[in-house]
Backbone and ligand atoms as CSV (ligand in chain L), in Angstrom:
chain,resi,resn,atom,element,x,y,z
A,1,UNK,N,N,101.749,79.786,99.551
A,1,UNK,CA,C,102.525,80.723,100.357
A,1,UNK,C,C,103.441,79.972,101.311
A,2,UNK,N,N,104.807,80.267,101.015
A,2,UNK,CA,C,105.812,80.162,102.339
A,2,UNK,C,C,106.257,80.785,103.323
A,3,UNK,N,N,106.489,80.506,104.449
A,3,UNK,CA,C,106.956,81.394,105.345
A,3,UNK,C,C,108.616,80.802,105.908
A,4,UNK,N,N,108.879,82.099,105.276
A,4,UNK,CA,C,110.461,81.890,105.587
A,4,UNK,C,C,110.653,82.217,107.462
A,5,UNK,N,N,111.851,80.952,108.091
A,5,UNK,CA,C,111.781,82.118,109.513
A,5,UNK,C,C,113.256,81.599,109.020
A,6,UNK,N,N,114.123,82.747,109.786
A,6,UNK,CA,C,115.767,82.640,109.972
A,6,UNK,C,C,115.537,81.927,111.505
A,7,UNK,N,N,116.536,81.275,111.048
A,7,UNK,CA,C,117.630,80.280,112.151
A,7,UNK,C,C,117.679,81.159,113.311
A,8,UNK,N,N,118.596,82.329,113.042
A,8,UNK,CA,C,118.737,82.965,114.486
A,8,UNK,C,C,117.208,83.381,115.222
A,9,UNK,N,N,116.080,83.438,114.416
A,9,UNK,CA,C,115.253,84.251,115.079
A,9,UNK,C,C,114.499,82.619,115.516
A,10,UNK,N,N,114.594,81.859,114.828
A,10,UNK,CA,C,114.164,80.347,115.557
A,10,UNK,C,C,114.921,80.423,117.114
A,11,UNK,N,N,116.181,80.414,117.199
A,11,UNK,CA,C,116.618,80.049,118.128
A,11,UNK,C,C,116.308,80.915,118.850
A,12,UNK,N,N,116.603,82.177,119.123
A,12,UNK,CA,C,115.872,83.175,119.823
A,12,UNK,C,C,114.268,83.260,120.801
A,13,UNK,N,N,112.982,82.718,119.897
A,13,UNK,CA,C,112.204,82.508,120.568
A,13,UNK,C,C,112.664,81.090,121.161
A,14,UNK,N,N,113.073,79.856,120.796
A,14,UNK,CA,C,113.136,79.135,121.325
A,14,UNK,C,C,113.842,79.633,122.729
A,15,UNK,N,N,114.837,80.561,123.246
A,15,UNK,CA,C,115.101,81.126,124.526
A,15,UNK,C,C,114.191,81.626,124.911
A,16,UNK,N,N,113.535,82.417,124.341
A,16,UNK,CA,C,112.534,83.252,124.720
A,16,UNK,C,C,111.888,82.552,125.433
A,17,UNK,N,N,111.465,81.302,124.906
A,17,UNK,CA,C,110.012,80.622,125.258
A,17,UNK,C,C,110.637,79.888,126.634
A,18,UNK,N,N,111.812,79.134,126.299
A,18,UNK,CA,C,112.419,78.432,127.632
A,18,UNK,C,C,112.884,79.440,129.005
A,19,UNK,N,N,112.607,80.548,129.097
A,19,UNK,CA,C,113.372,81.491,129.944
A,19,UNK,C,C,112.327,81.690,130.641
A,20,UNK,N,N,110.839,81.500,130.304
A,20,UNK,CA,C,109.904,81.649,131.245
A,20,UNK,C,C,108.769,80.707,131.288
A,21,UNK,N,N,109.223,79.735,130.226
A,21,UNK,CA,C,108.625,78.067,130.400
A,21,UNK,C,C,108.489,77.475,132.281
A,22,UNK,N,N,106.854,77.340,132.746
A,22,UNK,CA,C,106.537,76.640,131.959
A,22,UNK,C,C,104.873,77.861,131.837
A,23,UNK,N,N,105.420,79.344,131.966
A,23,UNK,CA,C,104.828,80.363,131.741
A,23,UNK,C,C,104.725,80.609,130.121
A,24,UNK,N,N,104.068,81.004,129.098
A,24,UNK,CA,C,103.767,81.553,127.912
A,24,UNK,C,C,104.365,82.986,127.914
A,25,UNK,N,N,105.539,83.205,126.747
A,25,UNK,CA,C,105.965,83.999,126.165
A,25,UNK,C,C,105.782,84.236,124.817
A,26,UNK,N,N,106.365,85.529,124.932
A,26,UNK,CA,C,105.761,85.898,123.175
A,26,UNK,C,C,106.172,86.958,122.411
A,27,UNK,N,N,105.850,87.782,121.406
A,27,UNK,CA,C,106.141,88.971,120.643
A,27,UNK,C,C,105.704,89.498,119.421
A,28,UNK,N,N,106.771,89.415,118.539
A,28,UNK,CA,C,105.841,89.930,117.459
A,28,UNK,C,C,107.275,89.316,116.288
A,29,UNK,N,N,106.721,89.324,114.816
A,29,UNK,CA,C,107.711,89.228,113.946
A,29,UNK,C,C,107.979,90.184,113.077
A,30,UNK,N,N,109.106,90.261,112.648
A,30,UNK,CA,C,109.306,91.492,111.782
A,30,UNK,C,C,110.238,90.879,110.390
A,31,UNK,N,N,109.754,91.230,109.361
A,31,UNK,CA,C,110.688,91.091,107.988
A,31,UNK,C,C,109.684,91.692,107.117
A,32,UNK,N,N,109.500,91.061,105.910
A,32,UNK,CA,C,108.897,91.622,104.813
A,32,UNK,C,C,108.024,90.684,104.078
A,33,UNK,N,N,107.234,91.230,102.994
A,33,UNK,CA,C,106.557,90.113,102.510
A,33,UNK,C,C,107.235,90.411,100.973
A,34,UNK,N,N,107.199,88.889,100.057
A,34,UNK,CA,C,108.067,88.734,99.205
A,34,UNK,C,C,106.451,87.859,98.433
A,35,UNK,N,N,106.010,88.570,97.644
A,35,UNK,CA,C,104.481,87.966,96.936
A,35,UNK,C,C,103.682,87.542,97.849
A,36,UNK,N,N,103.156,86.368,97.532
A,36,UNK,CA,C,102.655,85.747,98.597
A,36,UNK,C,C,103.388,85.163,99.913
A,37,UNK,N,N,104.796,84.955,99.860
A,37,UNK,CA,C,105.804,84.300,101.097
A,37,UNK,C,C,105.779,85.685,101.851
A,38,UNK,N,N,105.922,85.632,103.427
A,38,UNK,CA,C,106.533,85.872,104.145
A,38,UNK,C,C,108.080,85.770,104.538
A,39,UNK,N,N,108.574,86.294,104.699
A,39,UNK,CA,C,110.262,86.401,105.303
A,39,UNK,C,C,110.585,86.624,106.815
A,40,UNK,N,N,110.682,86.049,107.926
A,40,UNK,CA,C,110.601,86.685,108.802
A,40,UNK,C,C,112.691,86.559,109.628
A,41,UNK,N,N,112.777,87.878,109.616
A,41,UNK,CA,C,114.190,87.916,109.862
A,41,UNK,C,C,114.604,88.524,111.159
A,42,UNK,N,N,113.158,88.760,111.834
A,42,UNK,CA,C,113.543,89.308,113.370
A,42,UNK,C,C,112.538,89.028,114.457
A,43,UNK,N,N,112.311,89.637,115.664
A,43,UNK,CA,C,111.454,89.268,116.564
A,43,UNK,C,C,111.800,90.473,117.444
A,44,UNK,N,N,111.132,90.749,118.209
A,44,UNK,CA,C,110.985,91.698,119.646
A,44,UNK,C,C,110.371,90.215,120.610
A,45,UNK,N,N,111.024,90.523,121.771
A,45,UNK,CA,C,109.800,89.497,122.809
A,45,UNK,C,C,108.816,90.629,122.958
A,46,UNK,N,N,108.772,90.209,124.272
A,46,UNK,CA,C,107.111,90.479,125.093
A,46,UNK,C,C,107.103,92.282,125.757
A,47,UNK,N,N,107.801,92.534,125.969
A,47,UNK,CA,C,107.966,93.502,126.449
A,47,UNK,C,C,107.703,94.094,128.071
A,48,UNK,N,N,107.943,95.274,128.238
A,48,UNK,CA,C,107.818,94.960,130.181
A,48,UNK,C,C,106.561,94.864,130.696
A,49,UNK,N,N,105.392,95.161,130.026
A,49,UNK,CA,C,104.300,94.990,130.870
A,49,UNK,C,C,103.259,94.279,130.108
A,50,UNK,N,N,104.002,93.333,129.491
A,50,UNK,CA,C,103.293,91.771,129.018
A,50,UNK,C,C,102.681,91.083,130.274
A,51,UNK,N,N,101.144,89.727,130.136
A,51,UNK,CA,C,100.907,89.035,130.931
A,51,UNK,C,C,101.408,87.694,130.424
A,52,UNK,N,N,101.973,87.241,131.704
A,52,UNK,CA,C,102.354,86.174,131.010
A,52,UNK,C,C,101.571,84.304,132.126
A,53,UNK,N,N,100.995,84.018,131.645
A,53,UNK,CA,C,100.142,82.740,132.101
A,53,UNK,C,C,100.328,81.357,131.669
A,54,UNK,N,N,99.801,80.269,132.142
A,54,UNK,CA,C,100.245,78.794,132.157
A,54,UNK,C,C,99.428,78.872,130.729
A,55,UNK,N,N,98.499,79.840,130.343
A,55,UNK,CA,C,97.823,79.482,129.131
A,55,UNK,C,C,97.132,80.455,128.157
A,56,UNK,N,N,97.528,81.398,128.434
A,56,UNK,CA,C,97.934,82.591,127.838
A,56,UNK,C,C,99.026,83.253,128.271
A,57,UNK,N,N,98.724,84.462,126.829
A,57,UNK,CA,C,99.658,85.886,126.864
A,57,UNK,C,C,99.304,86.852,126.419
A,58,UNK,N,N,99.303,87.971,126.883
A,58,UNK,CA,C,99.094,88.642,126.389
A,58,UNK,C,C,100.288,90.166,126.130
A,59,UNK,N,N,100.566,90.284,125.192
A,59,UNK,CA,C,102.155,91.568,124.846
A,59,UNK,C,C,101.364,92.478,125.361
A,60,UNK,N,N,102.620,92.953,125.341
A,60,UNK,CA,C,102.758,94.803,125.432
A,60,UNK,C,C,101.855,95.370,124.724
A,61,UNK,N,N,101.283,96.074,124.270
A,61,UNK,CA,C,100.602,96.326,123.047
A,61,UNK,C,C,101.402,97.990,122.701
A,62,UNK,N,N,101.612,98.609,123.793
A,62,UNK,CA,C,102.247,99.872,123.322
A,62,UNK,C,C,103.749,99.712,123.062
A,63,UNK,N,N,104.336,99.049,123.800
A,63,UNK,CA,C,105.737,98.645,123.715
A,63,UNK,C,C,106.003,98.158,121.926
A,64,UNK,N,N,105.151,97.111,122.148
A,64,UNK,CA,C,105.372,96.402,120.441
A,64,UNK,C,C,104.793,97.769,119.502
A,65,UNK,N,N,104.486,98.696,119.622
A,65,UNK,CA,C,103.639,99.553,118.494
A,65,UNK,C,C,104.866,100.415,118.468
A,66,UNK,N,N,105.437,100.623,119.568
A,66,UNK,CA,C,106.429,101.650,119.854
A,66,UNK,C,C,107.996,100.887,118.853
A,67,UNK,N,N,107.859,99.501,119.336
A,67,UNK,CA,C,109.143,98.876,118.384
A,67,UNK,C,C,109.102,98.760,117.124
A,68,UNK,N,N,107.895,98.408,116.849
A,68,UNK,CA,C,107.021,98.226,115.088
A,68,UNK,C,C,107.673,99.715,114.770
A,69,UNK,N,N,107.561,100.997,114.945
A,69,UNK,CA,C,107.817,102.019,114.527
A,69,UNK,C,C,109.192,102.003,114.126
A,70,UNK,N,N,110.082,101.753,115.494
A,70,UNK,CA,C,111.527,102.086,115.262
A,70,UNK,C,C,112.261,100.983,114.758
A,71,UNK,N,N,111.879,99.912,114.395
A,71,UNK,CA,C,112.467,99.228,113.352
A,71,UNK,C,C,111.891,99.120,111.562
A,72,UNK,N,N,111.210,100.213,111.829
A,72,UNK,CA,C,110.980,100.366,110.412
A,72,UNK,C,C,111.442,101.695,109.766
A,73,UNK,N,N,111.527,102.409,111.054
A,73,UNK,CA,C,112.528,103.729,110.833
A,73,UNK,C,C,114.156,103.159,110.703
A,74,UNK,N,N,114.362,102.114,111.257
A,74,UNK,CA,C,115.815,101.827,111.516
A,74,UNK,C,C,116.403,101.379,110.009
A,75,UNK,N,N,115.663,100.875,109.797
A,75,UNK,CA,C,115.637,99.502,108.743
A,75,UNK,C,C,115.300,100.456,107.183
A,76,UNK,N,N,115.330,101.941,107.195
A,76,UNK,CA,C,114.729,102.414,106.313
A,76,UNK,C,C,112.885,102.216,105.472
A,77,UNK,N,N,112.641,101.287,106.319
A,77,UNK,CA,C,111.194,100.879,105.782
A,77,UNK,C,C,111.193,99.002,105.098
A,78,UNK,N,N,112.413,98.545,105.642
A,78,UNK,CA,C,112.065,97.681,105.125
A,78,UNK,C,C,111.937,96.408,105.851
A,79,UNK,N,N,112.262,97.038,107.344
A,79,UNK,CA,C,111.079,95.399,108.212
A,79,UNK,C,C,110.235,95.912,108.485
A,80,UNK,N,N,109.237,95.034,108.663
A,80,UNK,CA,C,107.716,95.603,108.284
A,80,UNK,C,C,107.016,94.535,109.579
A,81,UNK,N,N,105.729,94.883,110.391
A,81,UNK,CA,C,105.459,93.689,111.094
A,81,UNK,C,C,104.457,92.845,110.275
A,82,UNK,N,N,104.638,91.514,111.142
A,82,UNK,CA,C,104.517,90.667,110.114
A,82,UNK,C,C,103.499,89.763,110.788
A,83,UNK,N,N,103.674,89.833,111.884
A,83,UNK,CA,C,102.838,88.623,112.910
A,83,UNK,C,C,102.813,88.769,114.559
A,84,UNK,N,N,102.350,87.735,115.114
A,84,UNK,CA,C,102.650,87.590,117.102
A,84,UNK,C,C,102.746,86.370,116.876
A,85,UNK,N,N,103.945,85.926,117.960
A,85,UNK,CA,C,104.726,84.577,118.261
A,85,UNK,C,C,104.036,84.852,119.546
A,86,UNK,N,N,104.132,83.564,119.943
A,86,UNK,CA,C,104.189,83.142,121.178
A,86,UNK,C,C,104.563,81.438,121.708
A,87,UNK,N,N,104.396,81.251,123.274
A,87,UNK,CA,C,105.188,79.667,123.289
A,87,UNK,C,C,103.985,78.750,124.230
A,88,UNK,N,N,103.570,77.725,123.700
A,88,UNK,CA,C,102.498,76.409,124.343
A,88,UNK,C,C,103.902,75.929,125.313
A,89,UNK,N,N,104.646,76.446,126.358
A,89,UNK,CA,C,104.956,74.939,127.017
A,89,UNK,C,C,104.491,73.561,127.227
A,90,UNK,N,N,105.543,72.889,127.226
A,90,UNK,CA,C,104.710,71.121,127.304
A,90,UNK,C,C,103.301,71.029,126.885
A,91,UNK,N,N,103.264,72.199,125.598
A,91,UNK,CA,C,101.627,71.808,124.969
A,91,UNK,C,C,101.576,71.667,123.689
A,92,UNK,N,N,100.878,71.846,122.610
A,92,UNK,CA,C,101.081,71.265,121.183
A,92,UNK,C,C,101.190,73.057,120.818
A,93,UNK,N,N,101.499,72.921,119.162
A,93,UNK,CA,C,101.821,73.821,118.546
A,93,UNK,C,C,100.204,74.201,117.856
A,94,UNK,N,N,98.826,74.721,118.616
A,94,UNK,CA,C,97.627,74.794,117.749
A,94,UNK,C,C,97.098,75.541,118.300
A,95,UNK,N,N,96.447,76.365,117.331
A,95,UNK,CA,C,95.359,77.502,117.776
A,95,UNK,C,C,94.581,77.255,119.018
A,96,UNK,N,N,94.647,78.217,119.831
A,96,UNK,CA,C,93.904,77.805,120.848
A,96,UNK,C,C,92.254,78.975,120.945
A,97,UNK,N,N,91.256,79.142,120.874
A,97,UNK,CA,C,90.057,80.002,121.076
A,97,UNK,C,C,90.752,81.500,121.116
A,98,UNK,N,N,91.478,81.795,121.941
A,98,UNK,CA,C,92.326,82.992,122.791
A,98,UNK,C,C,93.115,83.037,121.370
A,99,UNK,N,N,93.734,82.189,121.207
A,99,UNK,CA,C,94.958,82.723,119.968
A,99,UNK,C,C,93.762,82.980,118.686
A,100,UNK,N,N,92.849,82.659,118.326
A,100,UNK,CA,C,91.867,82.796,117.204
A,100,UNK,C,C,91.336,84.165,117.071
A,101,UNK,N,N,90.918,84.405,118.231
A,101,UNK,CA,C,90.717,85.765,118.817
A,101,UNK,C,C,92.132,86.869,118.577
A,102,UNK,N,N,92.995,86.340,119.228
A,102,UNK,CA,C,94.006,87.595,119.233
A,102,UNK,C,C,94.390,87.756,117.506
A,103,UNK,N,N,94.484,86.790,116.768
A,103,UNK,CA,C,94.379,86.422,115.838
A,103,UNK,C,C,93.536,87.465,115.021
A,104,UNK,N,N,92.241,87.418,114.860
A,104,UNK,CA,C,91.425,88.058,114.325
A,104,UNK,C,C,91.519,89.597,114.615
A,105,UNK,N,N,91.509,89.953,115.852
A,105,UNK,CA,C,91.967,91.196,115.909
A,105,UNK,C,C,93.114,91.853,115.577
A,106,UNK,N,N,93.973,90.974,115.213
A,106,UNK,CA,C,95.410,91.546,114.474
A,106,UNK,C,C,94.734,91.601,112.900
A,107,UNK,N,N,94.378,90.904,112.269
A,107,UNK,CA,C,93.479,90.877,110.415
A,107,UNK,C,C,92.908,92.301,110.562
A,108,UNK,N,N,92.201,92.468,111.447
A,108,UNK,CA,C,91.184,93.615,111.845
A,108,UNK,C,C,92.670,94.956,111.120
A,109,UNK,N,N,93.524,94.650,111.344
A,109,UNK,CA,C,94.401,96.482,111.202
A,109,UNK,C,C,95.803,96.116,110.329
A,110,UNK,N,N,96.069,94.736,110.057
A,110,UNK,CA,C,96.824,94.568,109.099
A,110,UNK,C,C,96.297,93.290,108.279
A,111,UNK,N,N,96.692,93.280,107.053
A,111,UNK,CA,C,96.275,92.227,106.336
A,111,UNK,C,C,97.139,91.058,106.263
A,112,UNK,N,N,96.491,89.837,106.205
A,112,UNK,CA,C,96.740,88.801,106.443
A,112,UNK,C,C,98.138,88.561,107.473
A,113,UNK,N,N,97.833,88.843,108.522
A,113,UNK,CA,C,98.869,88.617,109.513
A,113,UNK,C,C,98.846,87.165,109.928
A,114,UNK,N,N,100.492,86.739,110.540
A,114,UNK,CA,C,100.708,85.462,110.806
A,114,UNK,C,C,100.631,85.582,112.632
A,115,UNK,N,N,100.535,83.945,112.440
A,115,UNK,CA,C,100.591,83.632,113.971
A,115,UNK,C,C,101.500,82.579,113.972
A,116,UNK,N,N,102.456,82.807,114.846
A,116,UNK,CA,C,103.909,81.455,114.892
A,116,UNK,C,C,103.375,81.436,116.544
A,117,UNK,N,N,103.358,79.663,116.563
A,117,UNK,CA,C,103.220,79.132,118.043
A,117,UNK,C,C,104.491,78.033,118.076
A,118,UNK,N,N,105.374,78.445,119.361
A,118,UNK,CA,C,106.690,77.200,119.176
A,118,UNK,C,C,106.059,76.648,120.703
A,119,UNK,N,N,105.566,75.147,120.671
A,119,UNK,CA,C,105.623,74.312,121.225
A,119,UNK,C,C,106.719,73.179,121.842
A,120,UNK,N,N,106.966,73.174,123.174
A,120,UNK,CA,C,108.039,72.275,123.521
A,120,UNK,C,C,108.675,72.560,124.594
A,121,UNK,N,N,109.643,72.068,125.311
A,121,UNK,CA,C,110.264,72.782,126.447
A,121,UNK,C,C,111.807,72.573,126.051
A,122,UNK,N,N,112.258,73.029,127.845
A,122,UNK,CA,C,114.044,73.501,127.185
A,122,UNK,C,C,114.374,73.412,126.106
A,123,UNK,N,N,115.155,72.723,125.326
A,123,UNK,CA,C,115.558,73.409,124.155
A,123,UNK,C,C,115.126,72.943,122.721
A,124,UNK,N,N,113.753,72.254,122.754
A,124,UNK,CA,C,112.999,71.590,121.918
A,124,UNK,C,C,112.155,72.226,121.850
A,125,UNK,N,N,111.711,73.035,120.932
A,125,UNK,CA,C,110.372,74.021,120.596
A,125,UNK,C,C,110.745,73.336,118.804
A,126,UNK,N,N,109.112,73.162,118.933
A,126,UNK,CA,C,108.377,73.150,116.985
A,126,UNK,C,C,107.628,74.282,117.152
A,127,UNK,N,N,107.846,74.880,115.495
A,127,UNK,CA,C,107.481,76.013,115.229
A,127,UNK,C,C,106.084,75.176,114.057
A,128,UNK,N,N,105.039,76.631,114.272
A,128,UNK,CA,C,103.617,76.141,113.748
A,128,UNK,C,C,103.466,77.854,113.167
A,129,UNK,N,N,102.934,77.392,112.094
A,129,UNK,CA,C,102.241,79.081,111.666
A,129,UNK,C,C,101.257,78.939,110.851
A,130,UNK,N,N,100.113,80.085,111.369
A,130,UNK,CA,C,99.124,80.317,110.990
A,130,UNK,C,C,98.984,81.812,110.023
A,131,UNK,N,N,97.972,81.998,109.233
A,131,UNK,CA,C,97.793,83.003,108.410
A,131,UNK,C,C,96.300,83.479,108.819
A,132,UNK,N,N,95.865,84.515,109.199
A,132,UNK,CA,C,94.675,85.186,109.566
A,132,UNK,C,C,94.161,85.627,108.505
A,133,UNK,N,N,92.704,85.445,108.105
A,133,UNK,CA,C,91.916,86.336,107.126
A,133,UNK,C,C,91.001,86.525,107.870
A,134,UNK,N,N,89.912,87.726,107.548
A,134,UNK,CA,C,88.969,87.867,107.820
A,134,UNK,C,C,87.977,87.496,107.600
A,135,UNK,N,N,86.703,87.086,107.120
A,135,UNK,CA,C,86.091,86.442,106.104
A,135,UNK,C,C,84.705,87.482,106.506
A,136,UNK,N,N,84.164,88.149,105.645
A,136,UNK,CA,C,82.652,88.650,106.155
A,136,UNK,C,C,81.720,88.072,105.452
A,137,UNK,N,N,80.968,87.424,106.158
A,137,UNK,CA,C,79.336,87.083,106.118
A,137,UNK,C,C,78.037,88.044,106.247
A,138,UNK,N,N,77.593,87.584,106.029
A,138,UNK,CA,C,76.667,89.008,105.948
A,138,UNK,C,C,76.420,89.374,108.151
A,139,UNK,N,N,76.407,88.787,108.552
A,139,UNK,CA,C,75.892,88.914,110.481
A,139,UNK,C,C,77.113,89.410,110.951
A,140,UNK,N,N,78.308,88.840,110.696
A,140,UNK,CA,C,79.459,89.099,111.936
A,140,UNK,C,C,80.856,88.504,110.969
A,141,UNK,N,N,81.842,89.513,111.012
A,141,UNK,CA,C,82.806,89.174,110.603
A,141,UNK,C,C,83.580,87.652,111.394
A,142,UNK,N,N,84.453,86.806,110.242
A,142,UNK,CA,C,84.625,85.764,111.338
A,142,UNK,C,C,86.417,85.946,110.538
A,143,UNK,N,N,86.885,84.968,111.798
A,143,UNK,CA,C,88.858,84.786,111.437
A,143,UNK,C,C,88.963,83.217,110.236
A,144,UNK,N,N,89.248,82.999,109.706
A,144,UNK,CA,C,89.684,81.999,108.801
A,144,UNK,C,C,91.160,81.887,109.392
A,145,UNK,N,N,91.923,80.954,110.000
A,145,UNK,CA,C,93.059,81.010,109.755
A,145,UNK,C,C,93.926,79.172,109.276
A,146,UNK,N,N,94.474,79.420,108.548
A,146,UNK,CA,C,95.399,78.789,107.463
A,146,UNK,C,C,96.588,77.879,108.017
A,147,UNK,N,N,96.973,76.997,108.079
A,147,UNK,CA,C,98.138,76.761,109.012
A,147,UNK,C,C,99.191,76.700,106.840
A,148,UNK,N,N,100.360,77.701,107.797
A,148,UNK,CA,C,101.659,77.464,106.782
A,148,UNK,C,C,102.358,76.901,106.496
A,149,UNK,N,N,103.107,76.909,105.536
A,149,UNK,CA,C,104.468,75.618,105.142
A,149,UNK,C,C,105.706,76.916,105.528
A,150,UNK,N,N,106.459,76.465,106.561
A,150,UNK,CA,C,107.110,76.589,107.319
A,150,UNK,C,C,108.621,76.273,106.862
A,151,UNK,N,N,109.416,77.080,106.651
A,151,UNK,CA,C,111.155,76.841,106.120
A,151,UNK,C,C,111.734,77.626,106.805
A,152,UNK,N,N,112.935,76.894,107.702
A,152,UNK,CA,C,113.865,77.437,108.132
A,152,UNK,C,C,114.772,77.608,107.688
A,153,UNK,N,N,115.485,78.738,107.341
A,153,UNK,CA,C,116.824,78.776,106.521
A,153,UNK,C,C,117.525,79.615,107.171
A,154,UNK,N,N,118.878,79.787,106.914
A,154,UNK,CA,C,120.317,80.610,107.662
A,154,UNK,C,C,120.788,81.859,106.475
A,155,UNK,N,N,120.590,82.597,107.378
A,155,UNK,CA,C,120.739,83.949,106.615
A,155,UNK,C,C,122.321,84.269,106.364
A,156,UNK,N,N,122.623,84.868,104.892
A,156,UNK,CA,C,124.307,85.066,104.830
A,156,UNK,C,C,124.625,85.702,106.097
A,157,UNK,N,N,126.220,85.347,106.258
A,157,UNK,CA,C,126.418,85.947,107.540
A,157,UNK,C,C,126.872,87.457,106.917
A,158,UNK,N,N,127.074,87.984,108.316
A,158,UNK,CA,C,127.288,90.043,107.647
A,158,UNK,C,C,128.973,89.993,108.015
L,1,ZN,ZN,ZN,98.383,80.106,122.330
């Protein structure tokens, strides 16, 4: 599996993330899935009553449910959500306990959802992505998550 991200939506969180660096920002992704690849061709940030911390984040949760809707109404049905971004200032691009967690509870209501973490400050962010499964054992469901092969590409212009 690949995960496509567009250029513009790279650069985008990369603002995102620097605009409230050296605080954690974040959102959600939106495109489609293409077999096993992901496509991701958009983003929402955080929304207005996001937390935002030296080491967490936590979104909107109604805001993003509320945007998930109207860009899939907009779009005729065809961006779809796809994942939660968020940004490690001056920290590495890796799952952290908190992201495993938020992680797992996103698997919990969509299937195999991604996690993009862009690590870096001002205008140097690496992008990292993860893939969530669920895995059940017989005691307690647990998160499996996957790190992705990652392609940036530039979408025709309109
Ligand atoms: Zn994190």
């Amino acid at each position: 599996m690949t995960v496509w991200l567009s250029s513009p939506v790279m650069r985008s969180m990369s603002e995102f993330a620097r605009d409230l660096s050296p605080l954690e920002n974040g959102g959600i992704l939106l495109g489609w899935r293409s077999g096993e690849d992901r496509v991701i061709v958009d983003l929402r940030g955080p929304g207005p009553r996001a937390l935002h911390g030296r080491h967490c984040f936590l979104p909107d949760h109604e805001w993003q449910v509320a945007e998930i809707e109207s860009a899939f109404e907009a779009s005729a049905g065809d961006l779809d959500y796809l994942g939660d971004w968020h940004s490690h200032p001056d920290g590495v691009a890796k799952m952290s306990d908190l992201d495993s967690a938020t992680l797992l509870r996103i698997a919990r209501r969509v299937s195999a959802p991604l996690m993009l973490i862009v690590a870096g400050s001002e205008t140097e962010w690496t992008p990292q992505c993860w893939k969530g499964q669920v895995v059940r054992p017989l005691i307690r469901r647990r998160l499996v998550a996957t790190p992705q092969e990652l392609k940036i590409f530039d979408p025709p212009s309109v």
